[in-house]
Structure formats: structure tokens, C-alpha cells
C-alpha positions in Angstrom: 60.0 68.5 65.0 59.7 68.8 68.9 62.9 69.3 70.9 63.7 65.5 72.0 62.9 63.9 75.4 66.1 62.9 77.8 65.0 60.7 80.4 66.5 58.2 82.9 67.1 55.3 81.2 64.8 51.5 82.4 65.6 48.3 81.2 63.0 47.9 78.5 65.5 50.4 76.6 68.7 48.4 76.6 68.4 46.8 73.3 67.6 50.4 71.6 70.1 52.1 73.1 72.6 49.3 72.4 71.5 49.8 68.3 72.1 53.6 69.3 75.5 53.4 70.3 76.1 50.5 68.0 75.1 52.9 64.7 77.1 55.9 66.6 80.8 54.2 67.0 80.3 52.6 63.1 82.3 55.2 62.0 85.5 54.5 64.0 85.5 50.7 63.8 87.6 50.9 60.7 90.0 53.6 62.2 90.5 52.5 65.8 91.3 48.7 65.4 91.3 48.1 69.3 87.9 50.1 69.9 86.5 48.0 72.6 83.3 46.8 72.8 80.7 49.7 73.4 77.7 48.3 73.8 77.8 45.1 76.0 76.7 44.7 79.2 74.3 48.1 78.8 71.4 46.0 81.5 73.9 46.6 84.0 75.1 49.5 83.5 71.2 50.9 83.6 71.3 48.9 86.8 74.4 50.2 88.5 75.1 53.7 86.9 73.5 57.0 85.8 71.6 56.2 82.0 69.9 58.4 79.9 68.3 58.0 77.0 67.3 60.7 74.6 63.9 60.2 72.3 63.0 61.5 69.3 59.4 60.3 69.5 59.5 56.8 70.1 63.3 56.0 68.5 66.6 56.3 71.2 68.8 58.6 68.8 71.7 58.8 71.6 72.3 58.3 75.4 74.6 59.2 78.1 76.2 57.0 80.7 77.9 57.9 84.2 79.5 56.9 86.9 80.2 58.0 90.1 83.2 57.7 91.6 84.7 58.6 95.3 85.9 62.4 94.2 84.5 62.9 90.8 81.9 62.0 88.2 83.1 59.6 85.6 81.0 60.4 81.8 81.8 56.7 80.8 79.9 57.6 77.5 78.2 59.4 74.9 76.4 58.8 71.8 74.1 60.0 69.5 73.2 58.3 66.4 74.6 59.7 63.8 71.4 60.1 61.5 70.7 62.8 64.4 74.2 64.5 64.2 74.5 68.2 63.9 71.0 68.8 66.1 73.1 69.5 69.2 72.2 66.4 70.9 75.8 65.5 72.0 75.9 69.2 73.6 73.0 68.6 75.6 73.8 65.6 77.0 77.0 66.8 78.0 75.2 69.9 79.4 73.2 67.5 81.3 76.1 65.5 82.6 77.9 69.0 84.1 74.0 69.6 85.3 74.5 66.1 87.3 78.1 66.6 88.6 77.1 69.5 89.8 73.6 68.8 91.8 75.5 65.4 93.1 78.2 67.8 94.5 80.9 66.6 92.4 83.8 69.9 91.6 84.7 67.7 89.1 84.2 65.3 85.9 86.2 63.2 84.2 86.2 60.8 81.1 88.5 59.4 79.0 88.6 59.2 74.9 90.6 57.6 72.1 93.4 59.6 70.4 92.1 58.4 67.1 89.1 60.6 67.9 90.6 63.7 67.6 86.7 65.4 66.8 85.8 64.4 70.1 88.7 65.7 71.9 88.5 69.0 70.5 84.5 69.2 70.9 85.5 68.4 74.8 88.0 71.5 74.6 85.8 73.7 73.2 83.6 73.3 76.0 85.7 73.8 78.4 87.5 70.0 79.7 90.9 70.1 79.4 93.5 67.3 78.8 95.3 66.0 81.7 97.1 62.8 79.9 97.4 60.6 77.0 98.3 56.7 78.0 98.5 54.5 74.9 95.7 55.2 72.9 93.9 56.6 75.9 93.2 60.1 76.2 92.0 61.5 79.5 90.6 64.6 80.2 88.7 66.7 83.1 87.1 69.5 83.3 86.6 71.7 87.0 82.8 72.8 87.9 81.7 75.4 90.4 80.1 73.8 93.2 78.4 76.8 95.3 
């Protein structure tokens, strides 16, 4: 199979995407009784904020979402679904996020997780974001980029 596509994300994707992320956040609805919504409002959000989409052919198997913010880029989300786990799709992405921050002149990117992922958190460590608080459930974290 080809490497997959990442693209910017239109409108005409919204639904797929929303089955994407819907499919990749399954796993924690029985763990994380207050998980909030995660795929409402995704029209907008291609509207207002930085979407991607990645394809495998013609199927959406994860996307990326982020926001900019006054001094830092915000990854609001990322999923892939999880029939496409394990093909380093979620490392791209977030590649591609630091790839963003970066050209948009950001020094640095935030996001924030659930302690109830703690798979997340330490995929996040690994490359490189470190944690700068937990509030709640919430678990925030950052990591510093090298802006020439």
C-alpha cells in the first residue's frame, strides 16, 4: 500500500472525518466517563482552524486539528482510526503539526490531554512535549521548537 495523502481539510470531508475521530476515541468512552464530545461542530472548525485530513485511498483514517493562538500553536486534536494504528500515522501528523508551528513562526505548541490517557501522554513525552500541569482530569503539556 502507498504512503497515505495529508491534505488540508474542505468541507465535503466533515462527515468522514467526524466517523474518523468518532471510531478513534471508542476506546476511551467506557474509561473517561466525562470525555466530551469530539466530534461536533467539525464544519466550523474546518472553517476557522488548521484541518487535515489524512487518506488512505479514498477513506479519512485520521486528522489533525489546530489552532492558533496569540503566542503559541494550540494541537486541539488528533486521531487516527484505529483500524490504521501502529502505521505511524499519529507520528506524522504530529510531525506535521511541529512542521506548522514552526513555518507560522510559533517557538511553541501546546495541547492538552486527559489523565485517563496515559498512552497518549507518554507518546507526547517520548517525542519530546513535556508536561507543564494537570487540572482535574486535564493534562497540559508543551513542547519548545527552534524557530531560526
Amino acid at each position: 500500500m502507498c504512503d497515505p495523502l495529508i491534505r488540508r481539510a474542505n468541507l465535503s470531508d466533515a462527515d468522514d472525518l467526524a466517523t474518523c475521530i468518532e471510531a478513534a476515541y471508542a476506546r476511551y468512552r467506557e474509561r473517561i466517563p466525562d470525555l466530551p464530545a469530539v466530534s461536533e461542530g467539525i464544519e466550523a472548525e474546518i472553517e476557522r482552524n488548521q484541518v487535515w485530513v489524512v487518506l488512505e485511498g479514498i477513506d479519512i483514517v485520521g486528522g489533525l486539528f489546530l489552532i492558533a493562538q496569540p503566542d503559541h500553536l494550540k494541537l486541539a486534536n488528533l486521531a487516527v482510526h484505529p483500524a490504521h494504528g501502529g502505521k505511524g500515522i499519529g507520528r506524522q501528523l504530529i510531525a506535521l503539526a511541529e512542521q506548522e508551528a514552526s513555518r507560522q513562526e510559533y517557538e511553541e505548541m501546546r495541547l492538552v490531554t486527559h489523565v485517563l490517557m496515559p498512552e497518549n501522554i507518554a507518546i507526547y513525552a517520548h517525542l519530546g512535549w513535556g508536561e507543564t500541569e494537570r487540572s482535574g482530569n486535564s493534562v497540559l503539556m508543551r513542547k519548545r521548537l527552534g524557530v531560526a
